[in-house]
PyMOL Python script that loads the backbone (N, CA, C, O; Angstrom):
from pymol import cmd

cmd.read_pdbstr("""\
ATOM      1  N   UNK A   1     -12.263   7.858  -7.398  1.00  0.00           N
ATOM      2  CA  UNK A   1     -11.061   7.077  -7.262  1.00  0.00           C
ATOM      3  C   UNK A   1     -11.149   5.871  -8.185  1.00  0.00           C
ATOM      4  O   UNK A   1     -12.204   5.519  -8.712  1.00  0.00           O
ATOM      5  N   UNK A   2      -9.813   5.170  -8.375  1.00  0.00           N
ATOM      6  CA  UNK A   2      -9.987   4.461  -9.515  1.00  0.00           C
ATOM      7  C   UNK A   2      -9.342   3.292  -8.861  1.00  0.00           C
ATOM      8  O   UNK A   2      -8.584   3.479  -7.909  1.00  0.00           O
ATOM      9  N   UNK A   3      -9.649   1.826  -9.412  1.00  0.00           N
ATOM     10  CA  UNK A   3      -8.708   1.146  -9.175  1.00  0.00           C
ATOM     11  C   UNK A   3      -7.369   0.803 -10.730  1.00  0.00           C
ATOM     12  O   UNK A   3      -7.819   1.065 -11.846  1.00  0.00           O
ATOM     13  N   UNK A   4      -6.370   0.441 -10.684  1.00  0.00           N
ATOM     14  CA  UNK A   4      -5.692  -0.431 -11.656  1.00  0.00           C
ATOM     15  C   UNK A   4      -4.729  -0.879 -11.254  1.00  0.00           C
ATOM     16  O   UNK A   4      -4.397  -0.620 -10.097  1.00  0.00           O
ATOM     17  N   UNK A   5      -3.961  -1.688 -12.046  1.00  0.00           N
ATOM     18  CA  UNK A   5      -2.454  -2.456 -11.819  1.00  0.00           C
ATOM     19  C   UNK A   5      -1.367  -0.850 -12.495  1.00  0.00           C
ATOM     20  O   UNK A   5      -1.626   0.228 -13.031  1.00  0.00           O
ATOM     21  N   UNK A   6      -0.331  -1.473 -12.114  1.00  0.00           N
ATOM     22  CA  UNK A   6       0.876  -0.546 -12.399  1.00  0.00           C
ATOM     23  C   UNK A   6       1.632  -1.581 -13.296  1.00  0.00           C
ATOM     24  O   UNK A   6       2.146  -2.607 -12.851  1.00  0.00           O
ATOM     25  N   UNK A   7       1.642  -1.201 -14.597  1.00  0.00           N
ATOM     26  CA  UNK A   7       2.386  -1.978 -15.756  1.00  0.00           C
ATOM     27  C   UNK A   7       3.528  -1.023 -16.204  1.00  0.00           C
ATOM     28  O   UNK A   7       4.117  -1.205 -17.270  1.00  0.00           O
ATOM     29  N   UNK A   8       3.772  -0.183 -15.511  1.00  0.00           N
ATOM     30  CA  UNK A   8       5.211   0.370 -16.194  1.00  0.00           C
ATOM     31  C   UNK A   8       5.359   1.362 -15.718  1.00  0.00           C
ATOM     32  O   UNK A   8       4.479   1.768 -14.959  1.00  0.00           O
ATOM     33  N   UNK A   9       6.746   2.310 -16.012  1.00  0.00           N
ATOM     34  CA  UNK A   9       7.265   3.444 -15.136  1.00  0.00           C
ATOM     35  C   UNK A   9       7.588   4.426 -16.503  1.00  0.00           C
ATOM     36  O   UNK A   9       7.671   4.093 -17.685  1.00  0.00           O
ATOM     37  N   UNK A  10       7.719   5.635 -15.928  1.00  0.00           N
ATOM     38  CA  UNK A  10       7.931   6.707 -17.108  1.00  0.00           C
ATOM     39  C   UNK A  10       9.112   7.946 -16.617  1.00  0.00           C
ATOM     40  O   UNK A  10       8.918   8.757 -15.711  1.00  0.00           O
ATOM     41  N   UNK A  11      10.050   7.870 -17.257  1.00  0.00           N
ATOM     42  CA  UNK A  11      11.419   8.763 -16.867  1.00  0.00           C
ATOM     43  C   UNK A  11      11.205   9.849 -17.742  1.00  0.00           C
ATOM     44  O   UNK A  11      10.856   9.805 -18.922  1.00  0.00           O
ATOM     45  N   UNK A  12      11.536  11.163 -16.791  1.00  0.00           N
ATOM     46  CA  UNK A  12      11.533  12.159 -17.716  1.00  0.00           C
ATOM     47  C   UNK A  12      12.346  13.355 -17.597  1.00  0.00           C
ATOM     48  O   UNK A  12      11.820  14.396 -17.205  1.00  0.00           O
ATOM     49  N   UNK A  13      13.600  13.310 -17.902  1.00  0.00           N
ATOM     50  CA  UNK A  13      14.266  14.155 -17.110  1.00  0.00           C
ATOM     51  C   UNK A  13      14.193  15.721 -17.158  1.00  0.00           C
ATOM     52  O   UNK A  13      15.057  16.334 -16.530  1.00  0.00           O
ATOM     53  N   UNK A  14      12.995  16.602 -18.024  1.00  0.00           N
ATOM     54  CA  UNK A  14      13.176  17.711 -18.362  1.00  0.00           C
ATOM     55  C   UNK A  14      11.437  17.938 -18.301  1.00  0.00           C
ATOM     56  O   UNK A  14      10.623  17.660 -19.182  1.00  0.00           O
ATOM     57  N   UNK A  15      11.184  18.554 -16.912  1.00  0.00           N
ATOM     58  CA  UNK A  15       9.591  18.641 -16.549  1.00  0.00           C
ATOM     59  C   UNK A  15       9.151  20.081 -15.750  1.00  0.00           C
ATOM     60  O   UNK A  15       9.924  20.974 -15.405  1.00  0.00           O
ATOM     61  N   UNK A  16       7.952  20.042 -15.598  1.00  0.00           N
ATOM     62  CA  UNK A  16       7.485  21.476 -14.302  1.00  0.00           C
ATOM     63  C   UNK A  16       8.291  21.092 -13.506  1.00  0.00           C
ATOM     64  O   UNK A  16       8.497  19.921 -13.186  1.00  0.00           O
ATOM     65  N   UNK A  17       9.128  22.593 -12.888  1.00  0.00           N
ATOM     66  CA  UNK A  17       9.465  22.620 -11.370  1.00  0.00           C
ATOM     67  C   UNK A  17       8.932  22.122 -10.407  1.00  0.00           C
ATOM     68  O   UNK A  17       9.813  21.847  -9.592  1.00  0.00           O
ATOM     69  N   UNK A  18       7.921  21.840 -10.032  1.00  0.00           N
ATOM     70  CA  UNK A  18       6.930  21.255  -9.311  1.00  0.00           C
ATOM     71  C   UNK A  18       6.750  20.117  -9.419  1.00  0.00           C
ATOM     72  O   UNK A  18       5.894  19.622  -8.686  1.00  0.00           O
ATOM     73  N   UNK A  19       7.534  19.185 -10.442  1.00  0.00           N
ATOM     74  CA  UNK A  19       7.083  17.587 -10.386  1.00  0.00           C
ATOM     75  C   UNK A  19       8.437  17.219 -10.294  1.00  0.00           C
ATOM     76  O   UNK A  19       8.620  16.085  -9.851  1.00  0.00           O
ATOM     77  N   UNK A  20       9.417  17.858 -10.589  1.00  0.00           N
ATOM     78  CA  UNK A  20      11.385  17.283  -9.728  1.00  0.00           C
ATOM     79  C   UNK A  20      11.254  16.440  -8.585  1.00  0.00           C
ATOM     80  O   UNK A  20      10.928  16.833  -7.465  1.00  0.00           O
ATOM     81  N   UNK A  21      11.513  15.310  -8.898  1.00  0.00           N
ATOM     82  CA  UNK A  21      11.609  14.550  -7.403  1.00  0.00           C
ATOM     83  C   UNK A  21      10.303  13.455  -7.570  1.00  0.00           C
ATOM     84  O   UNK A  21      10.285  12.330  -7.072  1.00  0.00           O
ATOM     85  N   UNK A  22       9.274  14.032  -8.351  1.00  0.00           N
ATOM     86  CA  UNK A  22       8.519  12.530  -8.144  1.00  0.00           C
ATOM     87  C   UNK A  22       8.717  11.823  -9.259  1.00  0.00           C
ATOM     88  O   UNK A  22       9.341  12.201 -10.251  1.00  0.00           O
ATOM     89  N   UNK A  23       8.035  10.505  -9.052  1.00  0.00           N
ATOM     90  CA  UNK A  23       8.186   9.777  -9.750  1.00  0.00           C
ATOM     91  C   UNK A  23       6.402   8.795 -10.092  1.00  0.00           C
ATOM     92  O   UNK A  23       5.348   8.498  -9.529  1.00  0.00           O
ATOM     93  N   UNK A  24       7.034   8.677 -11.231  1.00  0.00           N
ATOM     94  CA  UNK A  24       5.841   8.662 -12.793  1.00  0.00           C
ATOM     95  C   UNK A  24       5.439   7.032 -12.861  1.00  0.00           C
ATOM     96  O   UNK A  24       6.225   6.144 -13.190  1.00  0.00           O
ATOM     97  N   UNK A  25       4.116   6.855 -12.499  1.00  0.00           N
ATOM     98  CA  UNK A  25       3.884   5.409 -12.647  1.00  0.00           C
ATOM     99  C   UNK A  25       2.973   5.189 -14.442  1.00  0.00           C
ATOM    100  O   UNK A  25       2.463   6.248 -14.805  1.00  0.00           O
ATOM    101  N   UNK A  26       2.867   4.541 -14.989  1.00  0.00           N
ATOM    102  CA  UNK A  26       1.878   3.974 -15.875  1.00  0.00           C
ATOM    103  C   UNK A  26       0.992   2.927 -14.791  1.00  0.00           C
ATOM    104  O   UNK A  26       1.557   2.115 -14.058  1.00  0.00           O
ATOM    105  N   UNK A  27      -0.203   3.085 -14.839  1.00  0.00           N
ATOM    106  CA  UNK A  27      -1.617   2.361 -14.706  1.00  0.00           C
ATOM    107  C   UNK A  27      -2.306   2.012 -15.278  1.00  0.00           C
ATOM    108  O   UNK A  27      -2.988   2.704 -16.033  1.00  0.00           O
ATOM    109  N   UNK A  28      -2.397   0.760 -15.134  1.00  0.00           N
ATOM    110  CA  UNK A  28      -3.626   0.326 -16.338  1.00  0.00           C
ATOM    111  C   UNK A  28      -5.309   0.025 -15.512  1.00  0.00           C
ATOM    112  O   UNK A  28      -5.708  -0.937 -14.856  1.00  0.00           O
ATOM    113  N   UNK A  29      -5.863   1.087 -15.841  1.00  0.00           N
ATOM    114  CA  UNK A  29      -7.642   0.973 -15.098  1.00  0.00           C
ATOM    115  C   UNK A  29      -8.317   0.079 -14.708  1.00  0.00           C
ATOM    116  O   UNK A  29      -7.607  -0.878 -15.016  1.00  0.00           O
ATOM    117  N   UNK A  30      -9.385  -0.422 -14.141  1.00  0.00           N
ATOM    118  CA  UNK A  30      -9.604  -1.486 -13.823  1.00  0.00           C
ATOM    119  C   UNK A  30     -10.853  -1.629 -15.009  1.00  0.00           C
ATOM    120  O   UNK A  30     -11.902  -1.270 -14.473  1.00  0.00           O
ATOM    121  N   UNK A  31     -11.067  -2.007 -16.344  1.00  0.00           N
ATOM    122  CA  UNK A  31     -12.227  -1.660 -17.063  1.00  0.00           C
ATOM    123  C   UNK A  31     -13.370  -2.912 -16.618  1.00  0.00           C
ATOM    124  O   UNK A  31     -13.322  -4.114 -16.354  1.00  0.00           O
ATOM    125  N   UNK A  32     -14.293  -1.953 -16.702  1.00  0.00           N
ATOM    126  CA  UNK A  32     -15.545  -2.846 -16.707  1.00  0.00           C
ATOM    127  C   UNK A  32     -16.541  -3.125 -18.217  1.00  0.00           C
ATOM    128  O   UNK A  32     -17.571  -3.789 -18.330  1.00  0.00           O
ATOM    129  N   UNK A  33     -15.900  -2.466 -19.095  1.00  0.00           N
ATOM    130  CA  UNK A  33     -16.710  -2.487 -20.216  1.00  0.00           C
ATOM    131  C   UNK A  33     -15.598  -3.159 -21.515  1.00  0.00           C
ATOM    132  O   UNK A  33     -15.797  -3.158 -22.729  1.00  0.00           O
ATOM    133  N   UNK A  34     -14.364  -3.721 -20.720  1.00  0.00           N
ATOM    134  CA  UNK A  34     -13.543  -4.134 -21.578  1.00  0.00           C
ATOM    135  C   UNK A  34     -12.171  -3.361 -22.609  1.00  0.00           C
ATOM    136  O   UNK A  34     -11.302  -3.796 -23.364  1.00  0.00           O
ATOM    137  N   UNK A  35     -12.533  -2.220 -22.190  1.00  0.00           N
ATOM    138  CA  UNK A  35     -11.881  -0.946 -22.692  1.00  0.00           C
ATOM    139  C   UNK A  35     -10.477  -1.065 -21.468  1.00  0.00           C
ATOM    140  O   UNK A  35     -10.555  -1.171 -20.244  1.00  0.00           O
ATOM    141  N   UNK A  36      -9.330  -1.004 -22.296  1.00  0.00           N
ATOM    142  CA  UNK A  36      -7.978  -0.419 -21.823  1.00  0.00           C
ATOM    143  C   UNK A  36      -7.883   0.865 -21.700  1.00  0.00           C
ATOM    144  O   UNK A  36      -8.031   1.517 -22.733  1.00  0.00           O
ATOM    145  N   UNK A  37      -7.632   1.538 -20.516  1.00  0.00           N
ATOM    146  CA  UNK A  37      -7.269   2.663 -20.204  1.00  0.00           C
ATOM    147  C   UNK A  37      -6.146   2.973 -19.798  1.00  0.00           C
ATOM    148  O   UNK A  37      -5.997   2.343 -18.750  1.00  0.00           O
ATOM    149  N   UNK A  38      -5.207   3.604 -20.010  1.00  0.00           N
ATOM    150  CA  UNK A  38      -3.935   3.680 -19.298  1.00  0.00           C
ATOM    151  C   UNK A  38      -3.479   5.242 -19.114  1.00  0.00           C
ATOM    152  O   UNK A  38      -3.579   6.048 -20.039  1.00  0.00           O
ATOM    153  N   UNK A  39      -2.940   5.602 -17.752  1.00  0.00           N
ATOM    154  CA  UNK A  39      -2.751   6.627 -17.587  1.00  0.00           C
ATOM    155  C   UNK A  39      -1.562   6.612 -16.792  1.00  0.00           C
ATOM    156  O   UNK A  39      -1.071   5.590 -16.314  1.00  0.00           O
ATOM    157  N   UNK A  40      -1.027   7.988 -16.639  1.00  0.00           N
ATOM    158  CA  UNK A  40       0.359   8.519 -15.913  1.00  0.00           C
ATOM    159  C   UNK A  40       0.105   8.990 -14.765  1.00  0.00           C
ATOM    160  O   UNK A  40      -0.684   9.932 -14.845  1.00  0.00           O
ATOM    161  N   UNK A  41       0.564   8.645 -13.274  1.00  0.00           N
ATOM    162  CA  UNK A  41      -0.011   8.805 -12.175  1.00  0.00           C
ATOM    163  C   UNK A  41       1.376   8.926 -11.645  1.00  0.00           C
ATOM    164  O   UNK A  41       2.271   8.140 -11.956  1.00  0.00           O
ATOM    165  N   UNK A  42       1.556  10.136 -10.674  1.00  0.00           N
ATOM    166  CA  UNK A  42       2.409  10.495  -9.705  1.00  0.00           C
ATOM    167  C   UNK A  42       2.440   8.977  -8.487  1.00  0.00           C
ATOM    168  O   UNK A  42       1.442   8.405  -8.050  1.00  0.00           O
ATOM    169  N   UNK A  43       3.776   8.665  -8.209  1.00  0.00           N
ATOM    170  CA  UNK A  43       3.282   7.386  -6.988  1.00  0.00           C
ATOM    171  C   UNK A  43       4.750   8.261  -6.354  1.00  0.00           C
ATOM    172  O   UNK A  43       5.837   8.675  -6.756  1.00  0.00           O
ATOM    173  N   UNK A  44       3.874   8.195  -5.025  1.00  0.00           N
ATOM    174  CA  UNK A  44       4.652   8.887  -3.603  1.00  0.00           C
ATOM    175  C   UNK A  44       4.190   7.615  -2.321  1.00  0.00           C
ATOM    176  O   UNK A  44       4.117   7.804  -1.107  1.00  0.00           O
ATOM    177  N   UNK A  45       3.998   6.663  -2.883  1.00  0.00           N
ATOM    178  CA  UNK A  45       3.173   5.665  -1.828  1.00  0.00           C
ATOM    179  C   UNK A  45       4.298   4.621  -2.261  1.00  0.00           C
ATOM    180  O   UNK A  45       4.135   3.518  -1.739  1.00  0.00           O
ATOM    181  N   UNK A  46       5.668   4.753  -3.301  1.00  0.00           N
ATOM    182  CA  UNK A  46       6.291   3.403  -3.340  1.00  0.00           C
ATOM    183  C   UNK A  46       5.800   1.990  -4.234  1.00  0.00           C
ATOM    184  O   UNK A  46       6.299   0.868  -4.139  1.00  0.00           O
ATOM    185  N   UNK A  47       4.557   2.462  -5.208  1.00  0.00           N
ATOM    186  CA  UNK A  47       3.965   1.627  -5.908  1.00  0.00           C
ATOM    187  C   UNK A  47       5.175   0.665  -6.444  1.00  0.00           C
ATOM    188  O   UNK A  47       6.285   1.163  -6.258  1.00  0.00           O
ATOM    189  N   UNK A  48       5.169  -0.888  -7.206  1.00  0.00           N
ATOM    190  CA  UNK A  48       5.687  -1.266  -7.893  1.00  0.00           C
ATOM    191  C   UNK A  48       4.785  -2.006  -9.102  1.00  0.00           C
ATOM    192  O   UNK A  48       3.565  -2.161  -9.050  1.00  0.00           O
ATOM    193  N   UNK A  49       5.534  -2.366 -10.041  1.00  0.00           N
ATOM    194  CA  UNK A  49       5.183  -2.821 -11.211  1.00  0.00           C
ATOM    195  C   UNK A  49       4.823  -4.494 -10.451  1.00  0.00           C
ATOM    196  O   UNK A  49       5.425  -5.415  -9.900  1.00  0.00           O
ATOM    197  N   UNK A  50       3.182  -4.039 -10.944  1.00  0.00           N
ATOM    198  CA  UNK A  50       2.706  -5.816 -10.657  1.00  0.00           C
ATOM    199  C   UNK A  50       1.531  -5.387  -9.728  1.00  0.00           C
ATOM    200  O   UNK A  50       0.490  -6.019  -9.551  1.00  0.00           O
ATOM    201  N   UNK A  51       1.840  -4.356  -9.243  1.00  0.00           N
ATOM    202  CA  UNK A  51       0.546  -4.302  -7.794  1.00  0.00           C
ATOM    203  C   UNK A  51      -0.430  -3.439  -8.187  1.00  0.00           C
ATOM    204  O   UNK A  51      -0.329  -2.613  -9.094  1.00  0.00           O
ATOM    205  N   UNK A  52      -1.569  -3.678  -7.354  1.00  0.00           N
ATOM    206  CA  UNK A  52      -2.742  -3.301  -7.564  1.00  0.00           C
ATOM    207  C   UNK A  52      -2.937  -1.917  -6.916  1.00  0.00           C
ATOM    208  O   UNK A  52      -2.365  -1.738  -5.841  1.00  0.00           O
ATOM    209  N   UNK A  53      -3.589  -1.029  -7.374  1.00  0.00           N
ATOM    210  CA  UNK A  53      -3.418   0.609  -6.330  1.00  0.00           C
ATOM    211  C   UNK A  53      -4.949   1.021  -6.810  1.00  0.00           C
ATOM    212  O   UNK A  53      -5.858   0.720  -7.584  1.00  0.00           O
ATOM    213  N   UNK A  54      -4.493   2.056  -5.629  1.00  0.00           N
ATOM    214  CA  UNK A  54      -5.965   3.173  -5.293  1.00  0.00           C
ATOM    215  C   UNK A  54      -5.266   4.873  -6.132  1.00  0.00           C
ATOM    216  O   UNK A  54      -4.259   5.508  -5.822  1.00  0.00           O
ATOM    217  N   UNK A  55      -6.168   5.119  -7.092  1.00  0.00           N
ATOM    218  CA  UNK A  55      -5.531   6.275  -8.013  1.00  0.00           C
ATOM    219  C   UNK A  55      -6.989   7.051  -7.389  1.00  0.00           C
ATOM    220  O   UNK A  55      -8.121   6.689  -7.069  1.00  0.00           O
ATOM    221  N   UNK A  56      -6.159   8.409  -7.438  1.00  0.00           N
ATOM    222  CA  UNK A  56      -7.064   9.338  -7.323  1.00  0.00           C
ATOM    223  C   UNK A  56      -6.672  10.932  -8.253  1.00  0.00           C
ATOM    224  O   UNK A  56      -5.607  11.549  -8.235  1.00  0.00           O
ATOM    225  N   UNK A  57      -7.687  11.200  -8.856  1.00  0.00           N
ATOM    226  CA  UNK A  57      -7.806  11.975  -9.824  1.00  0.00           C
ATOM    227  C   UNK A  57      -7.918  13.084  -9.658  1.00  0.00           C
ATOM    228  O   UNK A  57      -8.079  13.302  -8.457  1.00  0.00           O
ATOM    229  N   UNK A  58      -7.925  14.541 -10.625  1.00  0.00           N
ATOM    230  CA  UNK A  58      -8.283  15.649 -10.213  1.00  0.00           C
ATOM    231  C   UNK A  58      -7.439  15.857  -9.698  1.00  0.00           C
ATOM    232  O   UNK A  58      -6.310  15.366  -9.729  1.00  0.00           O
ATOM    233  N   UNK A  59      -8.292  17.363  -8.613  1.00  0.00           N
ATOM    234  CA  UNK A  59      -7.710  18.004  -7.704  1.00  0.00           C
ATOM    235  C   UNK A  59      -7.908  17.359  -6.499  1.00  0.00           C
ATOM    236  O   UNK A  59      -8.070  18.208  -5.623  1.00  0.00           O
ATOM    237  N   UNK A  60      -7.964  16.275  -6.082  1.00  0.00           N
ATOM    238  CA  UNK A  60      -7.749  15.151  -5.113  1.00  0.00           C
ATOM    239  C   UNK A  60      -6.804  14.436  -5.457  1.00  0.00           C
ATOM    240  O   UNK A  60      -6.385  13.755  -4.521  1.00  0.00           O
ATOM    241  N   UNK A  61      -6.135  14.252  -6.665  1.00  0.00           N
ATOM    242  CA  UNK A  61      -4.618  14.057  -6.857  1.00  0.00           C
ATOM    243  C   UNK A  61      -3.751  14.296  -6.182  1.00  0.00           C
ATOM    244  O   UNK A  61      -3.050  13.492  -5.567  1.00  0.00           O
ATOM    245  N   UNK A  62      -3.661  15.752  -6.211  1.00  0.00           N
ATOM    246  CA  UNK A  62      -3.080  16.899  -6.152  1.00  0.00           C
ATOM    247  C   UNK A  62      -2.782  17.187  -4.607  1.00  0.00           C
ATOM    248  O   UNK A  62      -1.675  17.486  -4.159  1.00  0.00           O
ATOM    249  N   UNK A  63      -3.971  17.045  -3.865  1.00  0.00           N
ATOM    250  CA  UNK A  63      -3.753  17.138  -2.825  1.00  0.00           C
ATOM    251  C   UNK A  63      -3.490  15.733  -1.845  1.00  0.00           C
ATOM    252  O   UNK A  63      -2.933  15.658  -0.750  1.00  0.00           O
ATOM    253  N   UNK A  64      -4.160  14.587  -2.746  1.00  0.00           N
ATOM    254  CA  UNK A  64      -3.492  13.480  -2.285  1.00  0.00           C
ATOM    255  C   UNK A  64      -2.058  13.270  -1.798  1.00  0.00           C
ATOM    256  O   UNK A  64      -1.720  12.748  -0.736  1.00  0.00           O
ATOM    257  N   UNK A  65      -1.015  13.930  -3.072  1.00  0.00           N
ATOM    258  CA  UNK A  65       0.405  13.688  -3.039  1.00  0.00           C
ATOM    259  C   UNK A  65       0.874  14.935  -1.958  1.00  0.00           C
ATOM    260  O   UNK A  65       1.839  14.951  -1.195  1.00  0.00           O
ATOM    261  N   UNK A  66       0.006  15.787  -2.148  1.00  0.00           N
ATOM    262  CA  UNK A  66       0.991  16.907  -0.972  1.00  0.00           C
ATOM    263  C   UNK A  66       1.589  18.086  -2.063  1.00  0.00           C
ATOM    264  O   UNK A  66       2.206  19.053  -1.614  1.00  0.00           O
ATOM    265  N   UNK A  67       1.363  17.930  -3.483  1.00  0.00           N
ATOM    266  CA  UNK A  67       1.484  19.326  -4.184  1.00  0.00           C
ATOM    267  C   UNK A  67      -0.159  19.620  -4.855  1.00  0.00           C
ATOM    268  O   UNK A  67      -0.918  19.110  -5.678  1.00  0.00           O
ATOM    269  N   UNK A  68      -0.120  20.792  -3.904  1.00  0.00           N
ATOM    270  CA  UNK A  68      -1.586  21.704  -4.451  1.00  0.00           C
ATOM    271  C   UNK A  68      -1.575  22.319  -5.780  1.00  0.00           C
ATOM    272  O   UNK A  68      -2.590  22.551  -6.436  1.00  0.00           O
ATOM    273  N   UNK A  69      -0.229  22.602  -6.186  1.00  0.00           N
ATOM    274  CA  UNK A  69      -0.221  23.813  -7.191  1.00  0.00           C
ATOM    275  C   UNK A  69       0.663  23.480  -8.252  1.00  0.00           C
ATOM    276  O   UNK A  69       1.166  24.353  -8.959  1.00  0.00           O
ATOM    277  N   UNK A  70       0.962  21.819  -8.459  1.00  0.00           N
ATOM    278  CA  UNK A  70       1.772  21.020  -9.037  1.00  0.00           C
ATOM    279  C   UNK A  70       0.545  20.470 -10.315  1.00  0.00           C
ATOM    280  O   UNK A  70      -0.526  19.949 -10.002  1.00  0.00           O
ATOM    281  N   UNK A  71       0.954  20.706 -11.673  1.00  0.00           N
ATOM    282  CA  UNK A  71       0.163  20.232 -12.760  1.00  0.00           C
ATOM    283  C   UNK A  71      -0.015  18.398 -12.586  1.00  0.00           C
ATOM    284  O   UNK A  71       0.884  17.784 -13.161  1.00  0.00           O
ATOM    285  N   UNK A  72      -0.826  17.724 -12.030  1.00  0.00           N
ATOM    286  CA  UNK A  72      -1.094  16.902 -11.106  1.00  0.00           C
ATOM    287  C   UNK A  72      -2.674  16.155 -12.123  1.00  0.00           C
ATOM    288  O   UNK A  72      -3.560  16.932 -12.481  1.00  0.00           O
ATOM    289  N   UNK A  73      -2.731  15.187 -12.328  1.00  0.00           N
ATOM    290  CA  UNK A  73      -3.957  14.891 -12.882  1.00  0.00           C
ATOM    291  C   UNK A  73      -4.473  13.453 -12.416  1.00  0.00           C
ATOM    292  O   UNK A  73      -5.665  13.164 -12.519  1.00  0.00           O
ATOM    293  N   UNK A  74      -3.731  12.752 -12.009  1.00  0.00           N
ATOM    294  CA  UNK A  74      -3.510  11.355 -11.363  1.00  0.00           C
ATOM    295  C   UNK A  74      -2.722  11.302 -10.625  1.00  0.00           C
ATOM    296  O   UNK A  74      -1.799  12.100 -10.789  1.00  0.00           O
ATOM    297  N   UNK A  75      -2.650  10.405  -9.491  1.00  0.00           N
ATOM    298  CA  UNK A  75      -1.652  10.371  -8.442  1.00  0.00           C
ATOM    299  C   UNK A  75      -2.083   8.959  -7.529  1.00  0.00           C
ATOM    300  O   UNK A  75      -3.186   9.020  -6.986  1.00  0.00           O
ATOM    301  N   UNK A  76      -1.319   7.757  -7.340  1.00  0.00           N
ATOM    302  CA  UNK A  76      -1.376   6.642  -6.616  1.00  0.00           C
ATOM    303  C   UNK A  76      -1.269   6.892  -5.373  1.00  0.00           C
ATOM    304  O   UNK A  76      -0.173   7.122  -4.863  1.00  0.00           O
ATOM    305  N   UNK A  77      -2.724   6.883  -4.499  1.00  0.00           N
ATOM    306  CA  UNK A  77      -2.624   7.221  -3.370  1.00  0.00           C
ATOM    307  C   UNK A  77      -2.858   5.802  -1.828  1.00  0.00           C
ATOM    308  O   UNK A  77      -3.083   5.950  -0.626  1.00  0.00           O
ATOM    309  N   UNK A  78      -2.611   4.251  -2.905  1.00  0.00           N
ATOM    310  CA  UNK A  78      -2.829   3.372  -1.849  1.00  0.00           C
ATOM    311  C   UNK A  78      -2.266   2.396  -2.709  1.00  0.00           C
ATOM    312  O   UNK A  78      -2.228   2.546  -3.930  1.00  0.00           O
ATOM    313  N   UNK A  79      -1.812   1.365  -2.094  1.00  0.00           N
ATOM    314  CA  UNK A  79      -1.768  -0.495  -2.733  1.00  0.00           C
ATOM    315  C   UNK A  79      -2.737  -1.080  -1.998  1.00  0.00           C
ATOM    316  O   UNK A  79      -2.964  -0.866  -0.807  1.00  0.00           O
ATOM    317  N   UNK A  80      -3.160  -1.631  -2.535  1.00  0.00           N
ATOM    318  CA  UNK A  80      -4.218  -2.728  -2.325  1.00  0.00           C
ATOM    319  C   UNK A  80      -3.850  -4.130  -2.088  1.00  0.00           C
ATOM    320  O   UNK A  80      -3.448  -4.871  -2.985  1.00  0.00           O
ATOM    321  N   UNK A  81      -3.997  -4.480  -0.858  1.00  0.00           N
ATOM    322  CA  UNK A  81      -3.741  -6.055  -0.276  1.00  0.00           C
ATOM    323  C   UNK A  81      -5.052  -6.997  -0.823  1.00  0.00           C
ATOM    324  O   UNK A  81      -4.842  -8.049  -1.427  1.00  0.00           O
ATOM    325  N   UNK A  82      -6.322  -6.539  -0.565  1.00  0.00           N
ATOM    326  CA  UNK A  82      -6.957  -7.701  -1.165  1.00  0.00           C
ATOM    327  C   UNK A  82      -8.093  -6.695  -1.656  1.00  0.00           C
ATOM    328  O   UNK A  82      -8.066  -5.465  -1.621  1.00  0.00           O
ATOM    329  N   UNK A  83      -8.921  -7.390  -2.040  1.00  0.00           N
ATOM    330  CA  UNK A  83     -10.265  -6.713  -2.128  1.00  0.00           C
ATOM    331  C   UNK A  83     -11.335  -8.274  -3.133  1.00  0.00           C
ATOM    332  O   UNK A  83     -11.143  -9.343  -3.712  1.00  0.00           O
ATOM    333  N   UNK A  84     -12.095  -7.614  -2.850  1.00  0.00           N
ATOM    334  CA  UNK A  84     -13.628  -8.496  -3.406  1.00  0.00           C
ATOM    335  C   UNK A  84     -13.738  -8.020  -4.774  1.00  0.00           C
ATOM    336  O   UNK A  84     -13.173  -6.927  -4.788  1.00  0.00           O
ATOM    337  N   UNK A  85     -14.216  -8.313  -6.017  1.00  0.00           N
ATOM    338  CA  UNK A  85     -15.014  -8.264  -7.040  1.00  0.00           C
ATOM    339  C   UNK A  85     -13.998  -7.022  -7.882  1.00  0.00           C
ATOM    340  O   UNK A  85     -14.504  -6.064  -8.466  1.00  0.00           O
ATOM    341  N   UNK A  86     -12.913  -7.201  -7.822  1.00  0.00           N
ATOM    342  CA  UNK A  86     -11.819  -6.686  -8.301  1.00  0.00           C
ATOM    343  C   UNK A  86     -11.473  -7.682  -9.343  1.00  0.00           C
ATOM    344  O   UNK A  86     -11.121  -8.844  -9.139  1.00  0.00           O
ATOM    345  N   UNK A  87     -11.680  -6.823 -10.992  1.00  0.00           N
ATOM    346  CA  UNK A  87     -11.517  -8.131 -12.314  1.00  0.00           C
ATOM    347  C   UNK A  87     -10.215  -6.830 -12.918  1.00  0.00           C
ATOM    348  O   UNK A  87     -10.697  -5.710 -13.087  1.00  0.00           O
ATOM    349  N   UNK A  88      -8.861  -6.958 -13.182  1.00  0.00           N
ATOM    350  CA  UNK A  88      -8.228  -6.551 -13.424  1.00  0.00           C
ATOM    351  C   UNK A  88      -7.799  -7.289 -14.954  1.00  0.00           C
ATOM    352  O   UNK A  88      -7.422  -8.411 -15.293  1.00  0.00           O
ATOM    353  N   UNK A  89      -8.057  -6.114 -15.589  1.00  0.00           N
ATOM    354  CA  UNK A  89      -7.138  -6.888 -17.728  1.00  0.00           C
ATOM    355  C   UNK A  89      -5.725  -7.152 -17.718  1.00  0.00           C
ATOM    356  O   UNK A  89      -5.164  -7.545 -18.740  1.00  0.00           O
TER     357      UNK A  89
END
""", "prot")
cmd.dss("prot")
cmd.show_as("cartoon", "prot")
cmd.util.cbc("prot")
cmd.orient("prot")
């Protein structure tokens, strides 16, 4: 699982049958080595731009959001109210 902020949203109106209806966050990783990472994460949890989330990857994505068989590679499966030793870029 990963932590990052949510810096932006991604519209796409022409996708897999299987992803109709959700909706597309941008995340930016939490780096520890100074490196920007940014990735496209399914959010079914209501994420907004500004907050901090719990991403989960894989096929724990996948089943995070509730589609097993949905091309799924990231998916925001928490917001985060506080936490300790959390250094966000």
């Amino acid at each position: 699982m990963l932590i990052g902020k949510v810096v932006g949203s991604v519209v796409s109106t022409r996708k897999n049958e299987k992803l109709v209806g959700s909706k597309f966050m941008i995340v930016e990783a939490c780096a520890e080595t100074g490196n920007v990472k940014r990735i496209v994460a399914v959010d079914n949890v209501g994420a907004g731009i500004g907050e901090t989330v719990l991403v989960a990857t894989g096929s724990a994505a996948r089943i995070g959001c509730d589609h097993a068989n949905a091309p799924i590679d990231a998916a925001i499966v928490g917001i985060i109210d506080s936490g300790t030793g959390i250094e966000l870029i």
